[in-house]
N, C-alpha and C positions, 0 to 999 in steps of 0.2 A: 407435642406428640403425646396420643394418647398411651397407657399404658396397664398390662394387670399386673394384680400386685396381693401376695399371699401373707398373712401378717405373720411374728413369728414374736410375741408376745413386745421385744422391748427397739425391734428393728423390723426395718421395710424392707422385703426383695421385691425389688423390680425384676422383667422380665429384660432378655437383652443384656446378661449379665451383669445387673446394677444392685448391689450391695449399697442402701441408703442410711446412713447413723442422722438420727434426726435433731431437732432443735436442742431440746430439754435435755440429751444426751450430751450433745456438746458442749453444753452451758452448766455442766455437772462436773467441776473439776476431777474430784474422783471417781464418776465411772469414762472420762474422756479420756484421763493421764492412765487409766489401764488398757485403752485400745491403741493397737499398735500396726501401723503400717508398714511396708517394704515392697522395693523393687530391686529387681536384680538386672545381672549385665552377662549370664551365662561366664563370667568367669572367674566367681567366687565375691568379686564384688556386688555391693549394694548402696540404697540408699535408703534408710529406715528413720521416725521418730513415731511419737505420739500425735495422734489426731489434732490435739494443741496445737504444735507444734514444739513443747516443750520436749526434750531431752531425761529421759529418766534411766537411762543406762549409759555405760562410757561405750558402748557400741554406736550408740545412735548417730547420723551426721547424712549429712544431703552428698556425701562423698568419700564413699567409704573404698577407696580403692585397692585392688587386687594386684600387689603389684609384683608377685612372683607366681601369676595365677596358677592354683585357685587358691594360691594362702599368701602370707605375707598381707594379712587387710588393715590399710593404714587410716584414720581418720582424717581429711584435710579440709575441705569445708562440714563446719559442722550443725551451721544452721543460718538460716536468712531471715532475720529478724523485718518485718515491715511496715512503714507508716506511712498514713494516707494523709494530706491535707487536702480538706475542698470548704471553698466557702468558708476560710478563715480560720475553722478549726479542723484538728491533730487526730489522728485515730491508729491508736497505736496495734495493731493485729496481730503484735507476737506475742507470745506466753514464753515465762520463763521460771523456774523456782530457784530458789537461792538456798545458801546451806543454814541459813535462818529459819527455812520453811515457809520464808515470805514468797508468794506467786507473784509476780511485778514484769511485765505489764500484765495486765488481764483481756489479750487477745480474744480467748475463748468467747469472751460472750459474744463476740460478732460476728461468732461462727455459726452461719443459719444451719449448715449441714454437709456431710459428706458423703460424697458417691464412689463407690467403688468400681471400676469398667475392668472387669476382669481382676487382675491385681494393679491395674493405675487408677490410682488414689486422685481426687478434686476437691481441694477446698471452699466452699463459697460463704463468702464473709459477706456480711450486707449490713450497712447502715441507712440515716433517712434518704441521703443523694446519694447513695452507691452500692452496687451489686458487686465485686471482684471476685474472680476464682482463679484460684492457684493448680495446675496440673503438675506431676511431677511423677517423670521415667525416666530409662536409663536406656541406652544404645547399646544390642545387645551386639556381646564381644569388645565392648570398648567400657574404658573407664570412662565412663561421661553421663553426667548427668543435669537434664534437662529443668529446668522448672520457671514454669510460666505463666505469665500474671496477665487475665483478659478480662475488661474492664464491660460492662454490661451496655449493652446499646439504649440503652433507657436508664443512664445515669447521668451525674453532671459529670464534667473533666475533674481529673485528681493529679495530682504530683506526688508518684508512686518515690518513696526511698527506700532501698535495702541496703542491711545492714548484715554484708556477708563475716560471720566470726568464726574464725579460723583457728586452726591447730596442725600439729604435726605428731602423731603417736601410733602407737600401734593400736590396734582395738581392744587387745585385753588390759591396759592401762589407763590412768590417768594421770595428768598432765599439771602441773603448777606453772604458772608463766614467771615473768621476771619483768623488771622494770627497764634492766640493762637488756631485754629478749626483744630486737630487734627483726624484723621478718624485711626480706629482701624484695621490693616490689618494683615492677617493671614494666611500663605501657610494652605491648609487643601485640602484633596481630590483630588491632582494634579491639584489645582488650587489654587485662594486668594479669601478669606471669608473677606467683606468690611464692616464695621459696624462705622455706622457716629456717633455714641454717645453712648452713656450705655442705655440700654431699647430701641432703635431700633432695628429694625427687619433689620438682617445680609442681603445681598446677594454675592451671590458667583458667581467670572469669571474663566469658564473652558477653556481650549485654547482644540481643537483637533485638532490635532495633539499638543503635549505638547510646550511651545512655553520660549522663555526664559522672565523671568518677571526682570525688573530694578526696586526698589521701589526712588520715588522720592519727597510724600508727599510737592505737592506744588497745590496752589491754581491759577486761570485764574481768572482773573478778567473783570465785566462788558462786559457781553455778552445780547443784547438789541433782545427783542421779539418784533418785530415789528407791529405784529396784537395787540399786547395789548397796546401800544400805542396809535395805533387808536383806540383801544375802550377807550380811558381816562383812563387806569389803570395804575398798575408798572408795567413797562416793562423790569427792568433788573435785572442777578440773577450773581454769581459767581458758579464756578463750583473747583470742589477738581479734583487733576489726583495725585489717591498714586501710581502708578507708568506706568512702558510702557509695552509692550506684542513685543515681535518681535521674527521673525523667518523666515527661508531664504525657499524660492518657487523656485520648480525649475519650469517648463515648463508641465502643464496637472497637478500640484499640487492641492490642497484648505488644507484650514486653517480656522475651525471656532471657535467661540470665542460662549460662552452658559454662558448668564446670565439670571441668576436665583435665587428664595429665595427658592426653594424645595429642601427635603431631598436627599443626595446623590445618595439614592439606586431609587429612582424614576427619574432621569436622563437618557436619551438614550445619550451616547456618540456618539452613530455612527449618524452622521450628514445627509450622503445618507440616510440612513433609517428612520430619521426624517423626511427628504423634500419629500422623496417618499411618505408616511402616512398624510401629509400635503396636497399634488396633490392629491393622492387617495380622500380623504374625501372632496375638494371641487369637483371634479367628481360628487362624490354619490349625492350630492346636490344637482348638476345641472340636474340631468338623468330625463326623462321628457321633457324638454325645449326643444321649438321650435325656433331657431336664434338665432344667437351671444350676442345678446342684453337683451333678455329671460335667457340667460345663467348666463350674466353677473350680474342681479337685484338675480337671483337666490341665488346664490354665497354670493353678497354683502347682502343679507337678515339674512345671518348666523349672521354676526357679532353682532346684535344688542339681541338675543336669548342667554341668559346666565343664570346662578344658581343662585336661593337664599336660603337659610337657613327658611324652616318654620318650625318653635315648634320640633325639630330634626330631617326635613325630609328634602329632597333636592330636590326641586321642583324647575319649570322654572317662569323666566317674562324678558321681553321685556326694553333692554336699550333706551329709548327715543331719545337718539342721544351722538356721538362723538363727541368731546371729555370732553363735561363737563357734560350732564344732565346724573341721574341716571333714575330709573325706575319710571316711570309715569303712573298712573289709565288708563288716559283718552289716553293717547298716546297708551297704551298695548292696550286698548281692540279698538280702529280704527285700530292700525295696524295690530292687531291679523290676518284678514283672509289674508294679501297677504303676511303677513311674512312665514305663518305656516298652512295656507289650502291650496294656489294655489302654493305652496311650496310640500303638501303632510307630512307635520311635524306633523300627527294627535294627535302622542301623547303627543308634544309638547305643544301645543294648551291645550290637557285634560288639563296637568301641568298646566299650568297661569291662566287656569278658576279656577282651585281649590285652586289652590295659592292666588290670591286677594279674593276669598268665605271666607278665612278665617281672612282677616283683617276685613269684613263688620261690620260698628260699624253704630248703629240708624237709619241704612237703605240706608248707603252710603260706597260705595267706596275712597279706601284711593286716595287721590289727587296725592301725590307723598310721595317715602320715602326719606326723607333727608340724603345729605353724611354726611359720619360722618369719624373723623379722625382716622388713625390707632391704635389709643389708648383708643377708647371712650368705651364704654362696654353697654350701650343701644342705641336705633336708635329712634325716634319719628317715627310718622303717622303724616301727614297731613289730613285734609278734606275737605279743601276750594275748594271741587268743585260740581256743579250740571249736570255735563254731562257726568264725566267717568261710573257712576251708570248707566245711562241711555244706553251709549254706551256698556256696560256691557250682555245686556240685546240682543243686534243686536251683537255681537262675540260668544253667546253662538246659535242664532240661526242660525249664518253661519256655524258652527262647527257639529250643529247635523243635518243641508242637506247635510253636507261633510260625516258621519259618520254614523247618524243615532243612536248616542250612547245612548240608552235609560236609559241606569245607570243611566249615569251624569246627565239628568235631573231630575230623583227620586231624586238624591241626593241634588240637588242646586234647588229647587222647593220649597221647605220653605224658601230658603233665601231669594227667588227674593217674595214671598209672604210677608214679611217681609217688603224687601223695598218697596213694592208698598205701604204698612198698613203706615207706617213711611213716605212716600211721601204724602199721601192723609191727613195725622193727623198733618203732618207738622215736621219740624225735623231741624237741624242745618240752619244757616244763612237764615232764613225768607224762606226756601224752604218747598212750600204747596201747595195742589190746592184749587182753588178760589171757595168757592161752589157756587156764583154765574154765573159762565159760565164753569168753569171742568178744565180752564186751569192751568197749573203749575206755580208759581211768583217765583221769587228766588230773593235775594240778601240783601244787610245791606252796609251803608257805611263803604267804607275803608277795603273792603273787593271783590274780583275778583272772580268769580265761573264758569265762562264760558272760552271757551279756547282762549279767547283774553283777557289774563291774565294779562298783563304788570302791573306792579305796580314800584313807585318809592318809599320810605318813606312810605309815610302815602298816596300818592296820587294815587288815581286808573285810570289808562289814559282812559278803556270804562269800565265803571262799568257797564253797562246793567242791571242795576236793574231795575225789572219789568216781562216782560213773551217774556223772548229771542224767537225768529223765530224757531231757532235750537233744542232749548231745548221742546219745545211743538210735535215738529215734531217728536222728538224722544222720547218722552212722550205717543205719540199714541202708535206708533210702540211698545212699551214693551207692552203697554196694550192690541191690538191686538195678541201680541204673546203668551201673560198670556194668553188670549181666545182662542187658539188653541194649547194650551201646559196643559193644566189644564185634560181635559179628557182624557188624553195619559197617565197623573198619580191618575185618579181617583176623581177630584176635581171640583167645579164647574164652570162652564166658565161664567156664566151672571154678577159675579160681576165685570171682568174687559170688559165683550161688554157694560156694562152700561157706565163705566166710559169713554170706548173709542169712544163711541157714542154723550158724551156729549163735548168733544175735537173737534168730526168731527164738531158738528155743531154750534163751537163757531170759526173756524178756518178763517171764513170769515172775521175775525175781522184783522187779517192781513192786507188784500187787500188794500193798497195807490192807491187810480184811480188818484189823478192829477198823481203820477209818473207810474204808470203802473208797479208795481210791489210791492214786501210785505215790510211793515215795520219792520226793525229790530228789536224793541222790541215796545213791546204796554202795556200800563196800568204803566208807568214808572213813576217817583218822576215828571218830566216833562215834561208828557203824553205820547203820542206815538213818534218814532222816526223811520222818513223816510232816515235815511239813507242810500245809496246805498250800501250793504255790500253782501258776498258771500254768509254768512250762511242762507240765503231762499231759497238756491238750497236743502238741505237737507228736506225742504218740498216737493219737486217734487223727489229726489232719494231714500226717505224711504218709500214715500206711491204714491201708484196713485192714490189716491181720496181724497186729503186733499185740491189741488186747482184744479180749472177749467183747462180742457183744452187752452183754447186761453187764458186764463190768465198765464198760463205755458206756452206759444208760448213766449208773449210779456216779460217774465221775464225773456228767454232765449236768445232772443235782446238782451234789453237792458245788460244783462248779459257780453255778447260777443263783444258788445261795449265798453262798459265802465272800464272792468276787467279783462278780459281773454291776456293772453301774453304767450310768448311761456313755457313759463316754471311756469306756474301754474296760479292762480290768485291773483290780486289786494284784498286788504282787507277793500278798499274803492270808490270810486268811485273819480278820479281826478278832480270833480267842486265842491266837498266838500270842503270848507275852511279850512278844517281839515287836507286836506290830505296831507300828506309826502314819498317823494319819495324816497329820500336817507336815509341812514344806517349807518352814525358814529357819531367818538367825544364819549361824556362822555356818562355812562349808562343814565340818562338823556335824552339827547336827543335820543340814538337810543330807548330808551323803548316807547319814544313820538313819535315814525316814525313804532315801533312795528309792529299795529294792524291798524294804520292809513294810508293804501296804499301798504306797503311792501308789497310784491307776495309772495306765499307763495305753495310751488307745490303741497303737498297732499289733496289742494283742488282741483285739476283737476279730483280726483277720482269723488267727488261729480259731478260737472262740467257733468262729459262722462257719467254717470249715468240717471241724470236727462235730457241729451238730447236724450239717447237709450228710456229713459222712452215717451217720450212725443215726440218725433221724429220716434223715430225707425231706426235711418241711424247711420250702423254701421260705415262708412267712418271720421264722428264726433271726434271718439275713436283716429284711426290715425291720423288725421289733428293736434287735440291737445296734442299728445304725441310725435309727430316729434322732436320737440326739446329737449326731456331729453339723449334722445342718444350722441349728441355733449354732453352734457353736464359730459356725463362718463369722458372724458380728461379735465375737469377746475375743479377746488378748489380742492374735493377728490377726487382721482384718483380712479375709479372704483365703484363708490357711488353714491349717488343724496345728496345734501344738504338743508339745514332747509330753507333756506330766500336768495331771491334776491330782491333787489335796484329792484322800480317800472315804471324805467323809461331804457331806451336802453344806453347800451348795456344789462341792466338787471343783473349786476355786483353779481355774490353769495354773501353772507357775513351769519353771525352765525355760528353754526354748521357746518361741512364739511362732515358728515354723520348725516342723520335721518330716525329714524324709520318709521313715516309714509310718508316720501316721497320716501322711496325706496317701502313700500307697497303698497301703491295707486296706482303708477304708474305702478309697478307690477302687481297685481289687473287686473286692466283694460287693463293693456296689452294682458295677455296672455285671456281675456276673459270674456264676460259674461252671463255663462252658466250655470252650479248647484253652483259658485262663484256668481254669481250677486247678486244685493244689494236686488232688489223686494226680498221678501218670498218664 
């Protein structure tokens, strides 16, 4: 098949959504163990490693299942190590590092390359008689996870063995085994049923085509994740192998291996018909999309869209990011419209509005739902926060210019009445408005409410306690919306134009003229604070009348100056004494380098927003989204990630997939036209 192909200095895109990491990349233990793959199952499970295949996070495992979805994500197989014989000799294709820092086997080098088809990943290993490629997806809505070994029609025969190593943990830990640590193994269903203890939840490996099993119940020891290192955690686990899987390939053969904790009869054995249904449905995704790139956020927007459990109904919300955070207030409703409007996911979208409506407790949105382990039998709510409410309020009005759904707001039109009554009377963590000027104050020590949340202990690294930038801006905008959503259900609009009227004309109180631009927060324990921060773009991107024009010229300066870098923005300004550029070592210091400089990409949305606003040049848009494209080939492959180091090269780190960096940048890529932020 022929193909075009636009280079992108250190990786290939193919057309046809093929993301290609080539030889010499492969074959580069450290730029290979920092590309990272993942696929999902829409129900908070995954199945993620390195390009390797080696393991450099205690996240990483070929089965990482969901089993109180979309949390409780447990590790059970955690990788399939494999060896080829042909022609007498051994080839061993896995990569593994140990906590010596010794790499043993050294798989990678026979890794000619990998193709990315959407977000499913193919390995192709090639020696002098053999070509094999490894595919590996997951069934979406089912813990199961497929991976398949198809041996090239122009190779000799091999006797493929895999070496499944297994574990039983949660995913934010790791795991020591024992010598007395017996795992419970069981032919059943033309396969083995693995169960690591009495009260864990079994998984079962199907071989398809049937494959001969050896059982060998012996344990690997001290196998070293390296990213957790760097973040000052534990970084090493042991892994169980109760036996081996082998079976002889002849030439144009496959061989897949289906692990999984579902029931037998919901299994598709036929593997072609799984990967066909897998290609199919990310197709349907992308239909629509204009460019390879548009194709690609499309696609990789799915993954973060998954089930939750409300009051016995099965409704959607938004995973905040790969591979540790669960579902997040504030995160759902920013990433809501470029996940699932400029997506066309309308009734996805209904789903999660009506989904968080029903946690609203004293006029607030849940902050986030805490994981809980696969045995726990209730989940907490958090609430510590002042902005996902708010934001709550801008995802319901993007949703009804997309749709126009008048139901949904008869129906959710008490509640947001509700929080407005609860916002103005006052309600959790000192969140109230000020009847002296209209604006909103939020906060209490030792406690974080705004999305520069970082906390260590007891220490809040920006507490913003006071009347945040961000939070006022978006303060109006609900009360604006109340004023134009109120006669559409019958109700009267002058009690939020009063309120929002009195926001418009205390908003001057922002304005820092020596810096020529707005104060981060005003009215604070320690008065107002100038410091140079992103979130007073979100006064020029949610309204056009809250700052002056040339006061919105010079904020966009200085902005562009001081903040802006290819891949999102700074989260301080670098003559801050504050500021921090790098991103490791112990939680600790990366939580102190957090919110203080880190770049951070899903504020470029804000960013392209407020410059179409107060500029009008759509060219803007482009200039500052050029570089999320290179960025599809570093850290996840096919994604956009949470946080990069504020200084060049601009190094990713956190997350390897997030929710609102894949949607902002989505967002404003494909547009903004009945998606834009204005009204």
């Amino acid at each position: 098949m022929s193909h075009t192909r636009v280079e992108f200095q250190d990786v290939v895109w193919y057309t046809q959504r093929m993301i290609v990491i080539p030889r010499e990349m492969c074959c580069d233990p450290n730029q290979a163990l920092a590309r990272e793959w993942i696929v999902t199952n829409g129900l908070g499970g995954f199945a993620s490693s390195t390009i390797t295949g080696a393991n450099t996070r205690r996240y990483h495992g070929l089965l990482v299942a969901a089993l109180k979805p979309p949390l409780a994500r447990t590790v059970m197989l955690s990788k399939l190590d494999e060896e080829v014989e042909v022609d007498g000799s051994t080839y061993r294709l896995a990569t593994n590092e140990y906590e010596s820092g010794t790499i043993h086997p050294d798989g990678y080098l026979y890794l000619e390359r990998v193709e990315l088809d959407g977000m499913i990943p193919s390995f192709i290993y090639r020696a002098a008689t053999f070509s094999l490629t490894k595919t590996v997806w997951m069934e979406h809505e089912q813990n199961t996870t497929y991976i398949r070994y198809a041996l090239a029609s122009d190779s000799q025969p091999i006797q493929l063995t895999l070496l499944p190593l297994s574990t039983y943990r949660d995913a934010h830990t790791e795991v020591r085994g024992s010598i007395d640590w017996h795992f419970e193994i069981e032919a059943k269903d033309g396969g083995v049923a693995i169960t690591a203890f009495p009260g864990a939840v079994p998984f079962r490996l199907l071989s398809v085509p049937a494959s001969e099993y050896v059982p060998l119940d012996l344990w690997y020891w001290r196998f070293k994740h390296r990213v957790e290192q760097e973040r000052g955690l534990d970084y090493v686990e042991d892994l169980y192998l109760p036996g081996l899987l082998r079976r002889r390939l002849m030439p144009g053969e496959a061989l897949t291996v289906i692990a999984t904790t579902e029931p037998p009869d919901k299994i598709d054995r036929d593997s072609a018909a799984a990967l066909q249904r897998a290609q199919a449905r990310q197709a349907a995704l992308a239909i629509g999309a204009c460019g390879e790139f548009e194709k690609q956020l499309m696609i990789a927007a799915d993954q973060f869209i998954v089930r939750r459990q409300v009051e016995g109904h099965s409704l959607h919300t938004i995973i905040a990011g790969y591979p540790w955070f669960g579902d997040w207030g504030r995160d759902t409703m920013i990433a809501l419209e470029g996940l699932t409007l400029a997506t066309r996911r309308y009734e996805h979208a209904r789903n999660i509005l009506l989904t968080f409506a029903k946690y609203v407790s004293q006029g607030m949105l849940p902050n986030r739902f805490p994981d809980i382990s696969a045995d726990a039998t209730t989940v907490s709510v958090e609430y510590n926060t002042v902005d996902a409410t708010l934001w709550y309020f801008h995802a319901i009005d993007r949703y009804l210019n997309a749709t126009g759904d008048a139901v949904l707001l008869e129906e959710l039109f008490p509640v947001l009445v509700s929080i407005v009554e609860w916002h103005v009377k006052g309600t959790r963590y000192n969140i109230h408005v000020d009847p002296s000027d209209g604006l909103l104050g939020a906060g209490e020590p030792g406690v974080q409410l705004t999305w520069m949340d970082a906390k260590v202990g007891d220490w809040v690294v920006t507490p913003r306690i006071g009347k945040p930038v961000e939070i006022n801006a978006l303060w109006y905008r609900a009360l604006r919306l109340m004023e134009q959503w109120a006669p559409r259900v019958g109700a009267r609009p002058s009690r939020y134009r009063d309120l929002a009227a009195r926001v418009h004309a205390s908003f001057y109180r922002y304005w820092f003229d020596a810096g020529g631009y707005l104060y981060d927060v005003i009215d604070g324990p320690e008065g107002n604070d100038p410091s140079l921060r992103p979130n007073q773009l979100f006064a020029l991107s949610l309204a056009d009348d809250l700052v002056p024009r040339e006061q919105a010229r010079s904020i966009l300066q200085i902005v562009e100056r001081e903040l802006l870098t290819p891949y999102g923005l700074r989260t301080l300004s670098p003559r801050d004494a504050n500021y921090r550029a790098i991103y490791r070592s112990n939680q600790q210091e990366r939580d102190a380098a957090y919110h203080q400089g880190i770049v951070w990409p899903w504020l470029i949305g804000a960013y392209v927003d407020a410059c179409l606003m107060v500029e009008g040049d759509s060219r803007v848009a482009q200039q500052a989204l050029a570089g999320f494209e290179k960025q599809l080939s570093h850290a996840g492959l096919g994604t956009l990630g949470e946080i990069h180091e504020a200084q060049p090269p601009f190094r990713p780190v956190g997350c390897f997939a997030q929710a609102w960096s894949v949607a902002e940048v989505l967002r404003t890529r494909i547009g903004n036209g009945l998606l834009s932020r204005s009204g």
